[in-house]
C-alpha positions as CSV (number, residue, x, y, z in Angstrom):
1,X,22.4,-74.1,-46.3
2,X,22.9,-70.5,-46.9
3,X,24.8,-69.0,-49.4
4,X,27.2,-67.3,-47.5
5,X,28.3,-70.3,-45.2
6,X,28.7,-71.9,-49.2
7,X,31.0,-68.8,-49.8
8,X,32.9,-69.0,-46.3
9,X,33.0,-73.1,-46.8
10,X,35.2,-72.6,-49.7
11,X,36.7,-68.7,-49.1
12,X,35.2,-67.6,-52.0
13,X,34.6,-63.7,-52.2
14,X,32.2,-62.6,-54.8
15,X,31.8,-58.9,-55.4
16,X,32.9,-55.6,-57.6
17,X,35.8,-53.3,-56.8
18,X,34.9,-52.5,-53.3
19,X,34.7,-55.7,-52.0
20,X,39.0,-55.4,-51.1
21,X,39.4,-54.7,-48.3
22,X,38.1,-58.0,-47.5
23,X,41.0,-59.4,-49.3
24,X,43.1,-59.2,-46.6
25,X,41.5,-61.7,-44.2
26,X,41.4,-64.3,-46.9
27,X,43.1,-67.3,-46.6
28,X,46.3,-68.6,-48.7
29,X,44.7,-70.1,-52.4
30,X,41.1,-68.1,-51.6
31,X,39.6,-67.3,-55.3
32,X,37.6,-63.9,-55.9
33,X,35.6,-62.7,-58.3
34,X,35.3,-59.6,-60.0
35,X,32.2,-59.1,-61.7
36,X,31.4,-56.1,-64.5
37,X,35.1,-56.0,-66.0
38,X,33.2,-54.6,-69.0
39,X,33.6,-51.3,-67.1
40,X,36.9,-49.5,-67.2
41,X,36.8,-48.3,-64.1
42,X,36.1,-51.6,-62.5
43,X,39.0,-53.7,-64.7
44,X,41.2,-51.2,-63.9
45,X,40.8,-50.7,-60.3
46,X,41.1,-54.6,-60.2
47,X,44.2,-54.8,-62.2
48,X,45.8,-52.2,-60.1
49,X,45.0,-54.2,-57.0
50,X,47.0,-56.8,-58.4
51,X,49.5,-55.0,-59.7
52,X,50.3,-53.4,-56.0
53,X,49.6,-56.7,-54.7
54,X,51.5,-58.8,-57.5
55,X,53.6,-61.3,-54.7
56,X,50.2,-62.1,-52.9
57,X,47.7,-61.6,-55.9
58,X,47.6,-63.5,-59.1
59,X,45.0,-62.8,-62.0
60,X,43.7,-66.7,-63.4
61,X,41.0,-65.8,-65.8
62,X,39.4,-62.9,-67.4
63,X,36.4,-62.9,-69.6
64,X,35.2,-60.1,-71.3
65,X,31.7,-60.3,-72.2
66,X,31.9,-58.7,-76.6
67,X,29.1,-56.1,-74.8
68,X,27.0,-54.8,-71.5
69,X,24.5,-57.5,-70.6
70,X,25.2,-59.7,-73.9
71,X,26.0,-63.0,-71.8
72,X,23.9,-64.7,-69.7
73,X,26.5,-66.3,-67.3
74,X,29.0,-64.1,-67.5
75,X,27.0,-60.7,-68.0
76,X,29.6,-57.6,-67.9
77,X,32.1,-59.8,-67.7
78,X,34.3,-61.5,-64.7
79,X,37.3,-61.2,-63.1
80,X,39.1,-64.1,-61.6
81,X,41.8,-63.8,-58.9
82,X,43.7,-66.2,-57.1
83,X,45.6,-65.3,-53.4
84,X,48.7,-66.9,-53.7
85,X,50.1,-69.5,-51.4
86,X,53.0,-67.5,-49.4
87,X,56.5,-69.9,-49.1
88,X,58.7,-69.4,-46.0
């Protein structure tokens, strides 16, 4: 098994800041994540996704990594975001 019919198995987008216009095909409770938050450009770009997408968008978990390439899981840091689950 691939790693990309892992990622579509579980809707799971992986992938920095211009990865989002993917976001729109992905399914109701679909996770992405955001990696090199470390960089302003990059958390802010993310956070002002959310912000203009704040009733379908919903950051879960940030870590901040204390600098560039310190972390050996979670490098320049991640972003986690959640699609929320639209009620009628």
């Amino acid at each position: 098994m691939d790693i990309n019919s892992i990622f579509n198995q579980f809707n799971f987008e992986v992938g920095p800041g211009d990865n989002y216009r993917k976001a729109y095909f992905l399914n109701e409770g679909a996770i992405i994540m955001i990696d090199d938050i470390n960089f302003t450009e990059v958390e802010n770009g993310s956070k002002d996704f959310v912000k203009k997408y704040s009733s379908k968008y919903k950051i879960i978990k940030e870590i901040k990594t204390f600098n560039n390439h310190c972390h050996p899981r979670f490098w320049n840091g991640v972003m986690i975001i959640k699609k929320n689950k639209i009620c009628l």
